[in-house]
C-alpha positions, -999 to +999 in steps of 0.1 A: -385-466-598-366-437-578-368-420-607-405-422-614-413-412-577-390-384-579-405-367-608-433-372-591-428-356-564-411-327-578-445-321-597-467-323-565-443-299-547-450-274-578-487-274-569-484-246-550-462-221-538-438-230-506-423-202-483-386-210-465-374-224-449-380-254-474-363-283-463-386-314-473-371-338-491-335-325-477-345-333-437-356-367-448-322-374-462-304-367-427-291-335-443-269-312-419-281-277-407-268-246-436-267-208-430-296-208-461-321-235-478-294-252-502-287-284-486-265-292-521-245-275-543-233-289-579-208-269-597-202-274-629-167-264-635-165-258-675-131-249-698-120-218-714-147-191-719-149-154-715-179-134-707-182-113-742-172-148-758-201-161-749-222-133-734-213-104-750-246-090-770-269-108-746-297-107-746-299-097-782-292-131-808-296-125-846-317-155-851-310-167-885-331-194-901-321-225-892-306-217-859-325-226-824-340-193-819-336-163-789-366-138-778-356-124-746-387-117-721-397-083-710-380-067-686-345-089-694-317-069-680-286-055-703-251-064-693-217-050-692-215-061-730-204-054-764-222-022-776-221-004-803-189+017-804-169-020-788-185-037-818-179-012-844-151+007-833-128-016-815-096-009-799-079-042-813-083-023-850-048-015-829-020-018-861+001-036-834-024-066-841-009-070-880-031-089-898-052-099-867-064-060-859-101-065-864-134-055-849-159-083-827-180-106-852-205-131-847-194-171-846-224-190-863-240-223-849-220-238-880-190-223-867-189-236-835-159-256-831-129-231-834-093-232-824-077-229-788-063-193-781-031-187-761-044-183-720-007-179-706-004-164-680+021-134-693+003-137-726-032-129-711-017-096-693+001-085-726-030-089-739-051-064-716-022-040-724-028-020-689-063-019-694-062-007-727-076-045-735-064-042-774-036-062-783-056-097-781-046-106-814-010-102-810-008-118-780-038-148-773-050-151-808-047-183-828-056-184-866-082-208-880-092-233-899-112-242-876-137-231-881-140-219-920-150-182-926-180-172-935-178-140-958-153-113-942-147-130-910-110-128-897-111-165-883-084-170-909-062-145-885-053-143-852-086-119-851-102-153-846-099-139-808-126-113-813-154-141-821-180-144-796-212-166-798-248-156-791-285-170-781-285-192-809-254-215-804-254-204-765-285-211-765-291-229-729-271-208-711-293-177-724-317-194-719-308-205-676-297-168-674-336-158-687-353-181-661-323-179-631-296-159-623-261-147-635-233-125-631-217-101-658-191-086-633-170-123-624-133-129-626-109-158-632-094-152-591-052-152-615-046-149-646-033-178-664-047-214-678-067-246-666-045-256-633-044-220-621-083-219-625-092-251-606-064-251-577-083-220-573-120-232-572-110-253-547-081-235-521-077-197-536-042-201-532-018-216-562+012-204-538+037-229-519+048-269-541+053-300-517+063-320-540+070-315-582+087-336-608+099-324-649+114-294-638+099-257-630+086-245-666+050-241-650+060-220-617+075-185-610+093-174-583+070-164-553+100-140-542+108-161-507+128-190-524+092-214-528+073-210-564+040-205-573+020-223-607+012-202-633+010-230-659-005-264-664+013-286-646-002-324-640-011-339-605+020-351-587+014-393-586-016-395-608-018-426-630-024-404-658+002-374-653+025-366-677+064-354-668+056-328-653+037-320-621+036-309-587+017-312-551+002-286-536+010-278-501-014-254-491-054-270-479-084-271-500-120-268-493-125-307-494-101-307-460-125-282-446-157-301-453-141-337-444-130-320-407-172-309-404-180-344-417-199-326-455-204-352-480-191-342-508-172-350-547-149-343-571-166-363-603-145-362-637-154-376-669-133-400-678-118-409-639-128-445-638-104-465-660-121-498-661-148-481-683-142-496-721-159-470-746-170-479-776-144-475-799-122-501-776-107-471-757-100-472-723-077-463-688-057-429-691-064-437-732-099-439-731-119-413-759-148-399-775-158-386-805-191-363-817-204-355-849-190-312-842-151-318-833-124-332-854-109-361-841-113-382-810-108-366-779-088-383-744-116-383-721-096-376-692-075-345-688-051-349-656-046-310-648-084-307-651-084-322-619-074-300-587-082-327-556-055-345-567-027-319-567-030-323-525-016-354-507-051-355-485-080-351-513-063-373-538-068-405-551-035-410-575-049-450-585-080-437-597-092-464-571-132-472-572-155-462-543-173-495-522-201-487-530-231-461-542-238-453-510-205-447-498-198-419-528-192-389-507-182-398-476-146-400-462-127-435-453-142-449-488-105-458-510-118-435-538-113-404-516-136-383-530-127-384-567-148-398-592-157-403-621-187-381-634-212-412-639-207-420-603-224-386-595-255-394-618-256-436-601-255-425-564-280-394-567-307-419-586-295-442-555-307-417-528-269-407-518-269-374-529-236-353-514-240-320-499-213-301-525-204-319-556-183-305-584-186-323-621-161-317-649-175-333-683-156-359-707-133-335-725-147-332-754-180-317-734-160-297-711-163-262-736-127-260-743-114-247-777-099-273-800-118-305-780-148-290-775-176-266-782-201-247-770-227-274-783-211-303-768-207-285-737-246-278-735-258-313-741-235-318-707-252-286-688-288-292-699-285-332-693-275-325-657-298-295-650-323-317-666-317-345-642-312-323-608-348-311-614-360-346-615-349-356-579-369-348-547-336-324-533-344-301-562-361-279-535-332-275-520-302-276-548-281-251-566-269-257-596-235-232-606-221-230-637-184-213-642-152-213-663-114-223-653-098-198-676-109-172-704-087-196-735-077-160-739-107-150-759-116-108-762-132-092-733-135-060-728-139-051-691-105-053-666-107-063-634-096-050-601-066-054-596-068-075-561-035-088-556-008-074-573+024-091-588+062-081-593+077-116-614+097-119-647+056-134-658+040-102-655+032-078-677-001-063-673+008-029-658+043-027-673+077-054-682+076-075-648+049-054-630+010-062-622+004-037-599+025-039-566+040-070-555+042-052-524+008-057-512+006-091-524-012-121-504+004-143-480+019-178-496+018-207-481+051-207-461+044-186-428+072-169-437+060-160-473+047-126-466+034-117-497+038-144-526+045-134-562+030-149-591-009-145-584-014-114-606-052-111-604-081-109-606-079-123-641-101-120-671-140-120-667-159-153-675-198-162-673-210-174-642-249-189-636-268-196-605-297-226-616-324-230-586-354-222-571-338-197-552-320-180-577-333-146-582-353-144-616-340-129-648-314-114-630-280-098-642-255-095-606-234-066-612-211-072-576-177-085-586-170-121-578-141-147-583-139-183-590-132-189-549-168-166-542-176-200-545-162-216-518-167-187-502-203-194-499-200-232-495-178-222-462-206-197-454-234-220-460-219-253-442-190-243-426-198-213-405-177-188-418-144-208-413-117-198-445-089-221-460-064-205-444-033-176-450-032-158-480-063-179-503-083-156-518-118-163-503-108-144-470-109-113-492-143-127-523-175-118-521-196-147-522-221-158-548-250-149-524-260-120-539-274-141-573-298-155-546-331-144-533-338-166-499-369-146-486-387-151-519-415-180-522-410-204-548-430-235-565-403-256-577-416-250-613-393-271-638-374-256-666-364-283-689-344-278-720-336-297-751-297-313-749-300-306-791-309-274-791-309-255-756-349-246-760-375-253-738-393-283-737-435-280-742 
């Protein structure tokens, strides 16, 4: 019945046009004062995509029969993308690349599930090659099958790397980035893979280990006798971690918001272990399958899961929340972590937490080799889908961003913001990203400036869905994964910042995809899960 009533009210708001502050349905839930008109923030916090991988020719798509099809509206802005002389003349036709040394090329719908590339952190930064960005094939690129060539295509080579998707397999996210907002100019905050990315969504500092077990093949050296992660490490006591892991020692954003009293979530696909799928699948084992990747997929992936890497945010026994309506808030045993149905159950319940971050079942999460760009949409459109259903929608932004690049091409470098000196770096020369130097503080007062964060990283998509998000809009400021708890401190915290050395004390925030003096009507943009289009 909520349901009904909330579609119905979403469609009586979008009568008419509403001028901010627009706070309706958000002041009836008991909703705490913000610096701007989002009461609630979801992030979705996808796997393993660069910005030319899946952006790069926006907003042009070939449009083949038989593919969902692209027309960009009038007016769409260009991006920092792959033009001619990148496509045609590329600097991985280096000879260093072997075999590999090939020019960009367009991955077809039927092409969609490909192989993981290497996203080490030294392999990323041999990979840029100083900035020269064209040794990608010698150093991330994996060879195919998957997915089988069509004609001349190198996916048979480690020029697999060079693929990149368009409107018509991407098709959602061209399509949210036509009707909302995104960036062409945002940055993994480090190099390096999936932990790396996440302890950085939510704490901007991978610096300073409380606790680790398996020995110290994911960490460097941060130069003051402590270690820093630049690999993929599991969470220290989870259920579900392998041999390896560690504990973060540093705070996260979810200490911030518990201190201010924020309801909020971590909700991961996969988290609850009673669940029984189909198949007879379940705890740390449980899996999925789709009719696009090979093989069943765990549904659960440990280092996918950053609140549990700190003693305060995590809940090691996967234990259940009360109830619905305790979802969000602190004292419940689940502290905070989820799995991603609970988000969807206490939303539809009325319990809808102020920041909530959602990480799909693996094998709709977007990374190479379990997942796929089409998977991952039926995940992005279902939620988008069901966020413009409730009565908060007035006052809810949706963001969608990447952990890592995988490693795919792209050709833009980023500053570099906090330099490096480690046996792991490489990017500006054997053991060198920039200067070490003038690195940021670790976690240890006494950690000055912490080695191993060589970044910013490479440059992924990121999308701002809401009513407030500027329209058909292409942000060219530079952001980084933490610009994203830079403006959830902005917005509910006052200003306040994790703490020494993370990196939102120096990010812009994500405010700038955002247009809060504008009058909006709430007007729904629904897509197809199948294919990304809108719905009549």
């Amino acid at each position: 019945m909520r349901q009904f009533l909330s579609w119905c009210l979403v469609a009586a708001i979008a009568v008419g046009p509403v001028t901010t502050p627009l706070a309706s349905a958000a002041d009836r839930n008991g909703a705490v004062k913000t610096a701007t008109p989002i009461q609630h923030i979801v992030i979705i916090f996808g796997e393993n995509q660069s910005f030319d991988h899946y952006f790069g020719t926006y907003p042009q798509a070939l449009n083949p029969k038989g593919e969902p099809q692209f027309n960009a509206l009038p007016n769409t802005p260009t991006v920092n993308g792959l033009g001619n002389a990148l496509l045609h003349n590329n600097p991985n036709l280096n000879p260093a690349n072997g075999a590999g040394a090939a020019n960009p090329f367009r991955f077809d719908r039927s092409q969609a599930f490909t192989q993981d590339m290497d996203h080490d952190y030294m392999a990323e930064q041999l990979a840029f090659d100083g900035g020269a960005m064209d040794l990608f094939p010698l150093n991330t690129g994996s060879a195919g099958p998957p997915p089988e060539p069509i004609g001349s295509q190198p996916v048979l080579t480690t020029g697999q790397v060079l693929g990149y998707f368009d409107g018509n397999s991407t098709t959602a996210l061209w399509n949210y980035a036509q009707h909302y907002a995104m960036s062409d100019n945002s940055y993994s905050t480090n190099f390096g893979p999936s932990t790396v990315g996440a302890i950085n969504l939510i704490s901007g500092q991978t610096n300073g280990i409380a606790n680790s077990t398996g020995g110290t093949g994911s960490l460097v050296g941060d130069g003051s006798g402590g270690f820093t992660v630049i690999g993929d490490p599991d969470p220290f006591g989870d259920v579900c971690s392998g041999s390896e892991t560690v504990q973060m020692a540093s705070k996260n954003i979810g200490d911030l918001l518990n201190t201010a009293g924020i309801t909020w979530g971590w909700f991961g696909g996969g988290f609850n272990l009673n669940i029984v799928n189909s198949d007879g699948s379940t705890g740390c084992n449980r899996q999925s399958t789709s009719p696009i990747v090979q093989g069943a997929q765990g549904d659960y992936v440990p280092h996918h899961t950053p609140f549990q890497y700190y003693a305060s945010t995590a809940n090691p026994t996967h234990a259940r929340p009360k109830s619905v309506q305790t979802i969000g808030h602190s004292g419940d045993p689940a502290n905070h972590d989820y799995d991603v149905n609970d988000f969807f159950s206490a939303v539809s319940a009325g319990n809808f937490p102020a920041v909530s971050f959602l990480k799909a079942i693996a094998i709709q999460d977007a990374h190479p080799g379990n997942s796929d760009p089409l998977d991952e949409q039926h995940f992005v459109v279902k939620v988008a889908n069901f966020l413009q259903g409730q009565p908060e929608w007035a006052n809810t932004a949706l963001i969608v961003l990447y952990d890592d690049s995988d490693g795919w091409y792209d050709h833009q470098l980023g500053q570099i913001v906090n330099g490096s000196n480690t046996s792991a770096d490489a990017l500006t020369g054997p053991g060198n990203c920039g200067s070490g130097a003038n690195a940021l503080a670790g976690v240890n007062p006494s950690t000055t400036h912490a080695q191993g964060r060589c970044g910013y990283g490479p440059r992924q998509p990121l999308l701002v869905v809401s009513p407030w998000a500027q329209h058909n809009f292409v942000d060219h400021s530079v952001t980084d994964q933490t610009s994203v708890i830079r403006f959830i401190e902005d917005n509910w915290l006052g200003g306040q910042r994790i703490g020494q050395g993370s990196f939102d004390g120096v990010a812009n925030s994500i405010s700038s995809l955002f247009n809060f003096n504008q009058t909006v009507t709430n007007d729904l943009y629904l897509l197809n899960e199948e294919t990304g289009e809108p719905v009549k």
